[in-house]
VOBA-1610 file (N, C-alpha, C; in pm, whole numbers, padded with zeros to 5 digits, always signed):
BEGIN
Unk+27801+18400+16468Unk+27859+18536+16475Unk+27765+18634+16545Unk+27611+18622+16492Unk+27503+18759+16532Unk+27533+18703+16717Unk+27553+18560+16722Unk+27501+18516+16846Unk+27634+18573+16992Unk+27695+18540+16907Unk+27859+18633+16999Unk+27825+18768+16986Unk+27801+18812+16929Unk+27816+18970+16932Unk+27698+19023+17045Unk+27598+18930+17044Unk+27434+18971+17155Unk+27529+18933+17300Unk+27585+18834+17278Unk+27633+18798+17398Unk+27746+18898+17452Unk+27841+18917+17342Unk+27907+19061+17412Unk+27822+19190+17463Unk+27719+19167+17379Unk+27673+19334+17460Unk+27577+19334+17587Unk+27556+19210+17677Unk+27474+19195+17745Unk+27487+19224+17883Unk+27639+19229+17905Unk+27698+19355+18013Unk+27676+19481+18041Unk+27706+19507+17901Unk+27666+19672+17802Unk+27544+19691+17865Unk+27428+19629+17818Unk+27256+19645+17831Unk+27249+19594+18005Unk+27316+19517+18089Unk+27293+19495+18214Unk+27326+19676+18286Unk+27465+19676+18231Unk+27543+19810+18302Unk+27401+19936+18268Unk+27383+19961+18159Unk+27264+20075+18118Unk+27141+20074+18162Unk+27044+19944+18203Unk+26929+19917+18286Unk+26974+19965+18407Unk+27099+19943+18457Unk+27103+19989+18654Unk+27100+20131+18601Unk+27178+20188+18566Unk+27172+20344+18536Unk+27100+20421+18521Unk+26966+20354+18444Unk+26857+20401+18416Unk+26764+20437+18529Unk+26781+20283+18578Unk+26691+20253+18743Unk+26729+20342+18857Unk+26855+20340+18851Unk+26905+20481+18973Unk+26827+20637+18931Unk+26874+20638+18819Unk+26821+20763+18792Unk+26674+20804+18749Unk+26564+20693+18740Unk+26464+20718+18788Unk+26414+20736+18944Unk+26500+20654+19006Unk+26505+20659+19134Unk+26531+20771+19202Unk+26628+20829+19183Unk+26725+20952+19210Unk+26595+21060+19170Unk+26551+21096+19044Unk+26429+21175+18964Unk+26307+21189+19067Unk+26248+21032+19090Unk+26146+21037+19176Unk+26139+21113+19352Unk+26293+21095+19398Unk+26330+21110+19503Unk+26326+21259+19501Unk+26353+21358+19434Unk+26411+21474+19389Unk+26240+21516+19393Unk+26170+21492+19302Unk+26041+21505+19318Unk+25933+21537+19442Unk+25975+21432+19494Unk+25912+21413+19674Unk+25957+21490+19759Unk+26099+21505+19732Unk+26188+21590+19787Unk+26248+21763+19752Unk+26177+21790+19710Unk+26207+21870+19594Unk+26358+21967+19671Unk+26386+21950+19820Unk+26465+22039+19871Unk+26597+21973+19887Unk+26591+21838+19881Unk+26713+21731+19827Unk+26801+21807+19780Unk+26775+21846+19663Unk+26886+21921+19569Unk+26990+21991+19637Unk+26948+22078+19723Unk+27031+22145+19816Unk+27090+22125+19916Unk+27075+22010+19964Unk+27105+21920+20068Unk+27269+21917+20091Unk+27324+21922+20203Unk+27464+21916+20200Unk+27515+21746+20210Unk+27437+21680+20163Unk+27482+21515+20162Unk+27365+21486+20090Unk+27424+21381+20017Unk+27326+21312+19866Unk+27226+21208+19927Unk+27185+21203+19786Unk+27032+21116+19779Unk+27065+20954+19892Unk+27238+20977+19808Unk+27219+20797+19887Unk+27250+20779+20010Unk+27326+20882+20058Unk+27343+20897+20190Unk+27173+20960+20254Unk+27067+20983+20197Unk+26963+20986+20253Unk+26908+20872+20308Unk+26856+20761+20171Unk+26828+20650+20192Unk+26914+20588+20286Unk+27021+20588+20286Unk+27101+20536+20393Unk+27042+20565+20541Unk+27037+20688+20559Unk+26956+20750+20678Unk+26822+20724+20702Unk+26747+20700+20602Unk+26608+20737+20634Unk+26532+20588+20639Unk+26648+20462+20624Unk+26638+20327+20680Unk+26620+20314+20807Unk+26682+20417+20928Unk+26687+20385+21079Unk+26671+20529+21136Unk+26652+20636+21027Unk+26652+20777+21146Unk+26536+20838+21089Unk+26488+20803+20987Unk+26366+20883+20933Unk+26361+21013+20958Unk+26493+21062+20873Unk+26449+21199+20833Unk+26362+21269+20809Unk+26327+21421+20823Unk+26252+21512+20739Unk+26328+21606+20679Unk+26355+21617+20563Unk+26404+21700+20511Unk+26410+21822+20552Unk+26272+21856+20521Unk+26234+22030+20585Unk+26270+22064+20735Unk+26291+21936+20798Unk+26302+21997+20947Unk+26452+21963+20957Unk+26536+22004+20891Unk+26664+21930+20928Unk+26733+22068+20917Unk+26764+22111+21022Unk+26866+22270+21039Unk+27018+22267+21075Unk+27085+22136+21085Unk+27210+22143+21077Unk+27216+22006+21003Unk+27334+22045+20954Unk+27346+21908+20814Unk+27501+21811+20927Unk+27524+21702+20894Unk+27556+21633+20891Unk+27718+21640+20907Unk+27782+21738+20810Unk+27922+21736+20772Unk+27930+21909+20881Unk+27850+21943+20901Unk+27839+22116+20914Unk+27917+22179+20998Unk+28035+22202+21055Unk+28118+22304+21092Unk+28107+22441+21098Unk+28091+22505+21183Unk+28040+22612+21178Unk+28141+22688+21327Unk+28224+22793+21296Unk+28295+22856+21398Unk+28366+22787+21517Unk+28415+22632+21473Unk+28392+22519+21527Unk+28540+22544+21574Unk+28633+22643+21517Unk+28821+22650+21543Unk+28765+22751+21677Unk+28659+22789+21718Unk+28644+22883+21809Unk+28625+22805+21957Unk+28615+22680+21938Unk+28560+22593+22067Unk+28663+22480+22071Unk+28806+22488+22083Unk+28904+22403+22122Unk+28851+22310+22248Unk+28830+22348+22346Unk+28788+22332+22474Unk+28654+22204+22469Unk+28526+22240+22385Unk+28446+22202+22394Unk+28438+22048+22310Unk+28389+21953+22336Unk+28320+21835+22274Unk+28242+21889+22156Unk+28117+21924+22200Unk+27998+22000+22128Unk+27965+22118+22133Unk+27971+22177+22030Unk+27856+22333+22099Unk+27821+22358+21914Unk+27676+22413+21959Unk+27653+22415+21899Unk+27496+22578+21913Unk+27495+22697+21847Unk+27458+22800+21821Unk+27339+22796+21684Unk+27230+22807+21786Unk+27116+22860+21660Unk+27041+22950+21693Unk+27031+23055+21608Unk+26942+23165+21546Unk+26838+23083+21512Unk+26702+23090+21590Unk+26565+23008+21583Unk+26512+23094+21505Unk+26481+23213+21532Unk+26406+23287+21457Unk+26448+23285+21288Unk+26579+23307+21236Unk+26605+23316+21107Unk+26652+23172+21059Unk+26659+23097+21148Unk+26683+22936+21095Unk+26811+22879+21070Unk+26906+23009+21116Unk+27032+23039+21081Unk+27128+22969+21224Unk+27284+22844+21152Unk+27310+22796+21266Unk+27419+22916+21268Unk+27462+22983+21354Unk+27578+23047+21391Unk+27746+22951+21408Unk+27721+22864+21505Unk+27815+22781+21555Unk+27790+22609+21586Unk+27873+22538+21522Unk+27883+22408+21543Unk+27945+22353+21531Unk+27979+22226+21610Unk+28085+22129+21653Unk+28049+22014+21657Unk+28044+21914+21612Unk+28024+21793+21579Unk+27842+21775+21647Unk+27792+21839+21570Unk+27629+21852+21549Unk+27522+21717+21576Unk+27646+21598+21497Unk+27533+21511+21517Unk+27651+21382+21548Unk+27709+21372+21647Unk+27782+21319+21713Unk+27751+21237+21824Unk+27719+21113+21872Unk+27685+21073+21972Unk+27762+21095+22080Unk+27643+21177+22191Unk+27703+21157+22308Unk+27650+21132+22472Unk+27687+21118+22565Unk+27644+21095+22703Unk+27529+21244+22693Unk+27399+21274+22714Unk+27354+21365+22761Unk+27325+21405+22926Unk+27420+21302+22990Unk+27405+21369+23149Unk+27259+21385+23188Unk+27214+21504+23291Unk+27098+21524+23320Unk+27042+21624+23224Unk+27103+21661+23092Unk+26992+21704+23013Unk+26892+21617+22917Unk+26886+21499+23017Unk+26803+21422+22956Unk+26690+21476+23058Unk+26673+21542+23140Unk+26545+21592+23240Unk+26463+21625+23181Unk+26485+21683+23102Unk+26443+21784+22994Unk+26302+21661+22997Unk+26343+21544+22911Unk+26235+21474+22867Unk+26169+21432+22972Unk+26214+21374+23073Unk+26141+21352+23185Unk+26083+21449+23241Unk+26059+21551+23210Unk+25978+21680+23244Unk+25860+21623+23113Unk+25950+21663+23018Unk+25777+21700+22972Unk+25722+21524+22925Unk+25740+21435+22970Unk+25654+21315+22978Unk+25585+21338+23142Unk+25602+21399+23211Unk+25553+21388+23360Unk+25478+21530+23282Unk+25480+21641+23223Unk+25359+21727+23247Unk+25242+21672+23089Unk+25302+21592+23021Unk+25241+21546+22910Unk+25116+21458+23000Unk+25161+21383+23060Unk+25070+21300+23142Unk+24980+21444+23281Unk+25009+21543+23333Unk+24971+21642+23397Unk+24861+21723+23310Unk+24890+21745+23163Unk+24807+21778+23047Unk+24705+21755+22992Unk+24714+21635+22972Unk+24630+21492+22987Unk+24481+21458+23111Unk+24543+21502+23214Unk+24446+21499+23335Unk+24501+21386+23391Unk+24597+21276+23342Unk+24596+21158+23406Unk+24664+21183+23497Unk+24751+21281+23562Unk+24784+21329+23678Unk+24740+21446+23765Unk+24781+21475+23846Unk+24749+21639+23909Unk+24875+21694+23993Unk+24903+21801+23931Unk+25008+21843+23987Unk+25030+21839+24142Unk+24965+21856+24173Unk+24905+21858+24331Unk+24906+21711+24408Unk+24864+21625+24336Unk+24904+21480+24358Unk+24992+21456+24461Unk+24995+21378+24586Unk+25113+21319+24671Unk+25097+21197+24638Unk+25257+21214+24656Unk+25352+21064+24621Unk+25401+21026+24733Unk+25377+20884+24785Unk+25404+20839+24859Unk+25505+20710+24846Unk+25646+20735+24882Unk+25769+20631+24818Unk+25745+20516+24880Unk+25758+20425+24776Unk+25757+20283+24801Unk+25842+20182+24829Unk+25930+20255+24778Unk+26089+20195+24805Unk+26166+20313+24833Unk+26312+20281+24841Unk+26389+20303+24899Unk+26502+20321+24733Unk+26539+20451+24724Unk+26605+20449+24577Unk+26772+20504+24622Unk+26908+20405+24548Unk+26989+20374+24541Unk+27099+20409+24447Unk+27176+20503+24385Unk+27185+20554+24281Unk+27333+20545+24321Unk+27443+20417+24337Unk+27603+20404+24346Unk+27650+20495+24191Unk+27720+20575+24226Unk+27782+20691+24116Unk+27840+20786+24154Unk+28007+20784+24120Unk+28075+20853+24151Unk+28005+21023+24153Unk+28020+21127+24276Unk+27968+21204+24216Unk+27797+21261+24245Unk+27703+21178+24257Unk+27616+21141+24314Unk+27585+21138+24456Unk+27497+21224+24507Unk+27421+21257+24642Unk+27346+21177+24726Unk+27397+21139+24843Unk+27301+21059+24898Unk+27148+21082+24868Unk+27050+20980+24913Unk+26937+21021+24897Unk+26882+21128+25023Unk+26789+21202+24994Unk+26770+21273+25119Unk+26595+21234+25154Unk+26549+21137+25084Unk+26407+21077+25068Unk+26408+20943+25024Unk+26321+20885+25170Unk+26324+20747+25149Unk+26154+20681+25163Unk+26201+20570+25198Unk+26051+20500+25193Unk+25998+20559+25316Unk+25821+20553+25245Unk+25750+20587+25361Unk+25709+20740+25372Unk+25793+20861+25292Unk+25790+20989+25273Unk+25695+21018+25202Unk+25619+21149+25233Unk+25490+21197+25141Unk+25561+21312+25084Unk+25588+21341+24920Unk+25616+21464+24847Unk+25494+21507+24735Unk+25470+21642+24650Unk+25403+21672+24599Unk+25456+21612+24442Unk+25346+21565+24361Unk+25417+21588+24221Unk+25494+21709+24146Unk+25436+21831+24238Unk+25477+21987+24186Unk+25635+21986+24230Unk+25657+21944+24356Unk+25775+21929+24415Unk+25889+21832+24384Unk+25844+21741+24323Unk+25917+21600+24262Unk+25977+21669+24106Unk+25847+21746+24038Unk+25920+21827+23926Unk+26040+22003+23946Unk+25976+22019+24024Unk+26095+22160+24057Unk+26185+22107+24079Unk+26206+22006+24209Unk+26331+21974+24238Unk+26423+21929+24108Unk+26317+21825+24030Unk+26425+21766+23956Unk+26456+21852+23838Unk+26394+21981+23788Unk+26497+22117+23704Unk+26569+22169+23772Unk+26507+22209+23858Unk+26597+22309+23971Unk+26731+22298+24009Unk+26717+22169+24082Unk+26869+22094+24115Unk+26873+21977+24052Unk+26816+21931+23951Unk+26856+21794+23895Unk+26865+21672+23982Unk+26746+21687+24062Unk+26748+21570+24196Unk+26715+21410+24045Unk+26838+21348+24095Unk+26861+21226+24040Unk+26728+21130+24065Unk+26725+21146+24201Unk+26628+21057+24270Unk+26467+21063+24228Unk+26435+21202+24273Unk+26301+21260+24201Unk+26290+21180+24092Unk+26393+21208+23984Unk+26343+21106+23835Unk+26292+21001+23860Unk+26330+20922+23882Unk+26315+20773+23938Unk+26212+20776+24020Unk+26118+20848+24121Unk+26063+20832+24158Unk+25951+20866+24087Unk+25949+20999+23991Unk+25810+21034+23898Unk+25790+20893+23796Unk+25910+20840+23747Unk+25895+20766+23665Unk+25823+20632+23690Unk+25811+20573+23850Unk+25769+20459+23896Unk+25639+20531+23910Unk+25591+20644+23970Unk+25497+20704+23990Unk+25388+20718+23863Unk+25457+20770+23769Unk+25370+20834+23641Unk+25343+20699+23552Unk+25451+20576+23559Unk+25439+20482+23419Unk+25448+20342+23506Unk+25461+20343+23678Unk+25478+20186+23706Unk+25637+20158+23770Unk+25728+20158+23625Unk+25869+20133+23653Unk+25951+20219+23551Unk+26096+20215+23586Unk+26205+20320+23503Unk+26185+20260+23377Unk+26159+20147+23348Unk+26152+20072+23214Unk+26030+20112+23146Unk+25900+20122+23159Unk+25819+20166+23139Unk+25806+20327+23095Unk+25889+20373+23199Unk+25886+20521+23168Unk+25999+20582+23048Unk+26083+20494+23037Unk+26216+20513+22986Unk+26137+20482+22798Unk+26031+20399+22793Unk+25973+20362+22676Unk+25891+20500+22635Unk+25831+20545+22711Unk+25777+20680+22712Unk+25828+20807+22640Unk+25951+20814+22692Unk+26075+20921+22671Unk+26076+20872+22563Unk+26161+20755+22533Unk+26180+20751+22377Unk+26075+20718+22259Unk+25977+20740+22309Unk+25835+20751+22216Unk+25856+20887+22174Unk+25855+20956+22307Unk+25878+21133+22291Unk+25952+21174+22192Unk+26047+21119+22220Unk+26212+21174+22140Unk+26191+21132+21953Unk+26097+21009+21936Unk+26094+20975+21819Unk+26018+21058+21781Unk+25900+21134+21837Unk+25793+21201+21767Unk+25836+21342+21734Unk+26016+21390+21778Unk+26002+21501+21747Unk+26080+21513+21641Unk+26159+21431+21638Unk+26228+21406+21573Unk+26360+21408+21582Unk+26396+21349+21754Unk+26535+21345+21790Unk+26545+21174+21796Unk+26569+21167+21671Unk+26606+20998+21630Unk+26729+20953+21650Unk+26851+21051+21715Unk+26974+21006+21737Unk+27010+21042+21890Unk+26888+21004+21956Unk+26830+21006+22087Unk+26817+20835+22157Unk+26819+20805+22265Unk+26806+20708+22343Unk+26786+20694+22464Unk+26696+20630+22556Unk+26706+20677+22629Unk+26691+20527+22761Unk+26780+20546+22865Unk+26813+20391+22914Unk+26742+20425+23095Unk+26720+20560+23075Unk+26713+20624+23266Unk+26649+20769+23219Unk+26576+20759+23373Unk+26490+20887+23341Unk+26599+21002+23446Unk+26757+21020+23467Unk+26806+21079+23532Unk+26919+21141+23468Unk+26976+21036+23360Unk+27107+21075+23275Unk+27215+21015+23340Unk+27284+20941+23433Unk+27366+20916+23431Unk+27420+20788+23333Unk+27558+20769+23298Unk+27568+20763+23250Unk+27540+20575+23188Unk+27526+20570+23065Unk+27510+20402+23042Unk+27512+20420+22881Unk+27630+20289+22855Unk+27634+20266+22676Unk+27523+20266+22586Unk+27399+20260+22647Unk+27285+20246+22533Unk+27228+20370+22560Unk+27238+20479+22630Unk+27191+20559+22664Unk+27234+20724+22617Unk+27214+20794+22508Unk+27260+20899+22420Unk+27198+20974+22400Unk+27237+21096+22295Unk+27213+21170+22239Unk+27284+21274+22177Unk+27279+21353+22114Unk+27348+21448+22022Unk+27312+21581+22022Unk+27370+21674+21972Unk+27370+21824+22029Unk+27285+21872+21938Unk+27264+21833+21803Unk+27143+21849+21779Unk+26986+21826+21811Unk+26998+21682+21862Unk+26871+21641+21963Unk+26858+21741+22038Unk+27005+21766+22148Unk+26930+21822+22245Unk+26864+21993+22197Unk+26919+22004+22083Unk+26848+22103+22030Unk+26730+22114+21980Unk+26687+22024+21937Unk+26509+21999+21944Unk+26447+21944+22038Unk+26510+21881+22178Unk+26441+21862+22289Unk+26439+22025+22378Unk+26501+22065+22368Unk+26522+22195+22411Unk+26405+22290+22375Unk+26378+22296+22198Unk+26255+22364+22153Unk+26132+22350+22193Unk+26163+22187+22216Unk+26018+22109+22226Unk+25998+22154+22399Unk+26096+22119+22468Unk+26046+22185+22612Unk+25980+22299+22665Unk+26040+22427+22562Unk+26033+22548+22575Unk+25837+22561+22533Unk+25778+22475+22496Unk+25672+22461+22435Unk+25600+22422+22575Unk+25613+22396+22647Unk+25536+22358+22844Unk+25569+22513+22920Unk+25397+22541+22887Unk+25402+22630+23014Unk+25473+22604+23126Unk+25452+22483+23183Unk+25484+22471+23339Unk+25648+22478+23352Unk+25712+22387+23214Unk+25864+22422+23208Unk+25928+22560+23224Unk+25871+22595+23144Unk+25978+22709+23125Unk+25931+22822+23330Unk+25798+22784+23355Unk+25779+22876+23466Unk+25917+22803+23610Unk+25914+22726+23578Unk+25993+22630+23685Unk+26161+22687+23586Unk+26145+22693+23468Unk+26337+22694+23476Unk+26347+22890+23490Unk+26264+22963+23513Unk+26296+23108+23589Unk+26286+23088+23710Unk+26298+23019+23785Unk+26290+23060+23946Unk+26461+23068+23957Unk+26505+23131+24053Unk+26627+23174+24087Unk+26648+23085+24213Unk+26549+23067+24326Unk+26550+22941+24418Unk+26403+22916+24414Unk+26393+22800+24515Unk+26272+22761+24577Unk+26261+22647+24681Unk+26136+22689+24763Unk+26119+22657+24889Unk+26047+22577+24862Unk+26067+22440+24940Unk+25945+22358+24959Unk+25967+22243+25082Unk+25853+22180+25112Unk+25885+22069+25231Unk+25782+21921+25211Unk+25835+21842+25256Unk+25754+21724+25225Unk+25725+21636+25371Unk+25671+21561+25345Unk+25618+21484+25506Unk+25695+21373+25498Unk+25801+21346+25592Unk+25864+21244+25661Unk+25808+21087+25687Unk+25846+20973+25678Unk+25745+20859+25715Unk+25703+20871+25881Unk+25810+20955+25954Unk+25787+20949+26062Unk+25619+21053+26120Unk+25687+21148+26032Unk+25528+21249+26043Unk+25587+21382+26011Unk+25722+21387+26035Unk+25742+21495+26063Unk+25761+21601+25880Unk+25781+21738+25915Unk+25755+21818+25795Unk+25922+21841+25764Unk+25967+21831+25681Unk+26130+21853+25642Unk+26145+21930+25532Unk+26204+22084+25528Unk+26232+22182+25454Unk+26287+22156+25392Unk+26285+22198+25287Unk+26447+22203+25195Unk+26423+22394+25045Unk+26533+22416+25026Unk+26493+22550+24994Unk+26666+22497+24901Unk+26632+22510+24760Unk+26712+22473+24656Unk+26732+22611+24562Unk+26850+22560+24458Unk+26850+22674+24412Unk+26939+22586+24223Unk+26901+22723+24127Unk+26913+22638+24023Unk+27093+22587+23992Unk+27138+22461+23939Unk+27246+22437+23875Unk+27270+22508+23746Unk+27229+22576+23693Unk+27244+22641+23592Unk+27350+22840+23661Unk+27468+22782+23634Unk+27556+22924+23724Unk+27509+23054+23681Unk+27392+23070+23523Unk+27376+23209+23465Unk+27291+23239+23569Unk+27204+23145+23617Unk+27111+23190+23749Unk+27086+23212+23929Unk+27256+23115+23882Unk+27250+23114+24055Unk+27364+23223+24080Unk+27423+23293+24000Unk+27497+23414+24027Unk+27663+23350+24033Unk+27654+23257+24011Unk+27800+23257+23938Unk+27926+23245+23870Unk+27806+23282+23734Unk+27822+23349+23599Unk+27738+23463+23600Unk+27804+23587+23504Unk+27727+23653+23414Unk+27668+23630+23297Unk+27575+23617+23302Unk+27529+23671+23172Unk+27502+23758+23082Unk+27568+23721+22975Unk+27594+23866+22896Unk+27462+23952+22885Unk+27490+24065+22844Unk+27351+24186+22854Unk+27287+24144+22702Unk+27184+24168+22768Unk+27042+24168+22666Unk+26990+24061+22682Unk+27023+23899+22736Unk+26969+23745+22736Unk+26895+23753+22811Unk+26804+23701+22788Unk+26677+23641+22920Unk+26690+23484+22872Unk+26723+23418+22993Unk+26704+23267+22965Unk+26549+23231+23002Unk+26468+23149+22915Unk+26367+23062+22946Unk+26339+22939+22975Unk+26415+22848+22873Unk+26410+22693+22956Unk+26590+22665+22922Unk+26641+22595+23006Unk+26805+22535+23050Unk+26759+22395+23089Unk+26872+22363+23112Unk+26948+22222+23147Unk+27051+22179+23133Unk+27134+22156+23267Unk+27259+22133+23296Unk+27294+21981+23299Unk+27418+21969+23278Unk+27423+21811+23314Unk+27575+21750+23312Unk+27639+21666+23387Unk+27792+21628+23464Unk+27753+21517+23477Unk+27845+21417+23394Unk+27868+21296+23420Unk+28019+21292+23409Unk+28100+21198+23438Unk+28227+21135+23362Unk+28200+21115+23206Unk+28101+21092+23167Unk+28104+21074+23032Unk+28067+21111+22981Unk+28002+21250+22977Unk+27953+21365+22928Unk+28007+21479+22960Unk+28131+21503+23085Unk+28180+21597+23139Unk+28086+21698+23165Unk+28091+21849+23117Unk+27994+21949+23174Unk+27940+21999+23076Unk+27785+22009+23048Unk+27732+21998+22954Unk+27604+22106+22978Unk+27563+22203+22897Unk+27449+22326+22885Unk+27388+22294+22809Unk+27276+22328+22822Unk+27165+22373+22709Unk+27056+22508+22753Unk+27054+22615+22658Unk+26931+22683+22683Unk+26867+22759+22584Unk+26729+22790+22627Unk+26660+22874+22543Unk+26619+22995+22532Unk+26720+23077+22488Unk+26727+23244+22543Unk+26654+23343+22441Unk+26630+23458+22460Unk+26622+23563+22339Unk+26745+23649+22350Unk+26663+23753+22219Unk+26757+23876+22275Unk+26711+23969+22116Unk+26707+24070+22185Unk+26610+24163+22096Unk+26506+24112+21997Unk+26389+24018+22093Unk+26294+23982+22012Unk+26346+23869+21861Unk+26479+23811+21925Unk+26505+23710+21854Unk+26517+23554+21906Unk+26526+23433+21869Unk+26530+23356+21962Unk+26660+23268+21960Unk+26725+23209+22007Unk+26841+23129+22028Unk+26833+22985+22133Unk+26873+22877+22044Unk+26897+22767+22137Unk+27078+22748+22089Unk+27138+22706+22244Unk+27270+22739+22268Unk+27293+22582+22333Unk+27401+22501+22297Unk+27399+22379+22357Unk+27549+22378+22332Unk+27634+22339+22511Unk+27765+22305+22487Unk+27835+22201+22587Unk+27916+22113+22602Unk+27991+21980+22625Unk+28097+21997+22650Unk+28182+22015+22764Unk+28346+22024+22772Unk+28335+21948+22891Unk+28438+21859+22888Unk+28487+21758+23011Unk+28624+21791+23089Unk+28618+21992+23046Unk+28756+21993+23134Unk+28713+22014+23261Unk+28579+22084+23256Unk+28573+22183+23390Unk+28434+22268+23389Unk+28344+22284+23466Unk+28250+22418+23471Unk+28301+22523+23393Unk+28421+22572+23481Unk+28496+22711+23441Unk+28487+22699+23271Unk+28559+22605+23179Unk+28598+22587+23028Unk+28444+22622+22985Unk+28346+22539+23049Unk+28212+22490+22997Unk+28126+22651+23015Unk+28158+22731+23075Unk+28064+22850+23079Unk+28144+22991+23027Unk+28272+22950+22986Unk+28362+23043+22917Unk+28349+23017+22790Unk+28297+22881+22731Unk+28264+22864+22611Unk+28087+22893+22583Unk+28066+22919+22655Unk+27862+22911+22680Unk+27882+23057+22622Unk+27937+23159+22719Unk+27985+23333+22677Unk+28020+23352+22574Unk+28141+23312+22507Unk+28134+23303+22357Unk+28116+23287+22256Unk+28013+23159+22302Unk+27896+23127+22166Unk+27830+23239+22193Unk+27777+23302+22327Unk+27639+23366+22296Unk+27693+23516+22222Unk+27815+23525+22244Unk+27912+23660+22201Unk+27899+23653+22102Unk+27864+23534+21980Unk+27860+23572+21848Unk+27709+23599+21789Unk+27627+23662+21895Unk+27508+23715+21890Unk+27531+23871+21868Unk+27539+23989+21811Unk+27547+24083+21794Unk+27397+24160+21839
//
């Protein structure tokens, strides 16, 4: 009889040990975490996360589920509005959403080419002399206007490629600065892990487009911060144009005088009154459609602004205006 009755309750005592164990678990977690509590998604959906994205709690400024003025951006994929200074998101649209980042993946290939400039292991001043001959089939996509045999500056290989998002340039700093695109592409996503854009990837140092190759509008919102942090960036994303020339294999000197893809600067768009932009990045693929990012103020406050529409420029900078419109 005693022996049936132990045996019935041994479910009982199995079921109450897990319960216990979670909730020491859960206790300890809460502890370490002490900001958990407030968290707009639970403990287990942490652990869940913090198996392959290694969260930080404290650094995490848009949550997961977070909607934010999001019936205001029909048009857009992503956009997404932060108040840097008060920590406060204004506007968001699928925050942490994988997507094509186009050429605002430059962003990183900037600052791994001035990280290595920082370093000493380069010099801005440096000529590059092409070794090959670079090939870039993509709808959309510019012939090359630099081939083998051409002498350019490293200073010039980086303007071009903010300025106008020269595809090619990438590819060429990247064989330049690390060997090969593979090499350099390991680089970037060293970068991206250390800042903590873990829902980042990175397959090309140019952005077009490829399945293993991502990111999210939150990333680009901490690659964006993190850029704004390079002197040399942000001096290169205020120029309005720029002049420069490089040496030909033949000998000869060949001009070229560019001007930025970003329309708030090249005049056409307005930008609303009071913004000063500091660091941007534009970017158009098919599979990212038309895509912003920038890092503006405005009365001694700061704002990173990131938005995605695959109808059109026009949609993509009519929605850029109205995020920044909900800046008062």
């Amino acid at each position: 009889m005693l022996k049936s009755v132990l045996k019935s309750l041994i479910p009982v005592i199995v079921i109450c040990i897990f319960f216990l164990i979670v909730s020491i678990v859960n206790n300890s977690l809460k502890e370490e975490y002490p900001e958990a509590s407030d968290m707009k998604f639970g403990i287990s959906e942490m652990l869940k996360a913090s198996d392959t994205l290694e969260y930080k709690l404290d650094d995490t400024v848009v949550y997961r589920s977070e909607n934010v003025n999001s019936e205001l951006f029909d048009d857009c994929y992503y956009a997404l509005l932060i108040n840097e200074t008060d920590q406060k998101v204004m506007a968001a649209k699928n925050p942490h959403e994988r997507m094509y980042p186009a050429s605002m993946t430059k962003y990183m290939t900037a600052m791994v080419v001035c990280d290595k400039i920082n370093s000493g292991e380069v010099n801005l001043n440096n000529t590059v002399t092409l070794t090959k001959d670079y090939d870039l089939t993509y709808d959309g996509v510019a012939p090359a206007d630099i081939f083998y045999g051409d002498e350019i500056s490293v200073k010039d290989l980086l303007y071009g490629l903010l300025i106008e998002s020269n595809n090619y340039y990438a590819l060429i700093l990247a064989d330049y600065i690390a060997g090969s695109e593979e090499a350099f592409c390991a680089l970037m996503n060293q970068k991206a892990k250390s800042i903590g854009a873990t829902g980042t990837h990175y397959m090309n140092p140019h952005g077009l487009d490829n399945p293993e190759h991502y990111s999210t509008a939150y990333d680009i919102y901490l690659i964006t911060k993190e850029a704004y942090k390079y002197d040399l960036i942000r001096e290169i994303d205020e120029f309005e144009s720029y002049s420069y020339s490089y040496i030909s294999s033949e000998g000869y000197l060949i001009y070229r005088e560019i001007e930025p893809t970003n329309y708030f600067l090249n005049g056409n768009v307005d930008l609303p009154a009071g913004f000063d932009v500091h660091v941007w990045k534009t970017g158009t693929t098919d599979g990212a459609g038309n895509a912003l990012s920038m890092y503006v103020t405005k009365d001694d406050k700061t704002y990173i602004v990131v938005a995605a529409s695959g109808d059109s420029k026009s949609v993509l900078y009519d929605s850029m205006v109205k995020l920044l419109c909900l800046i008062k």
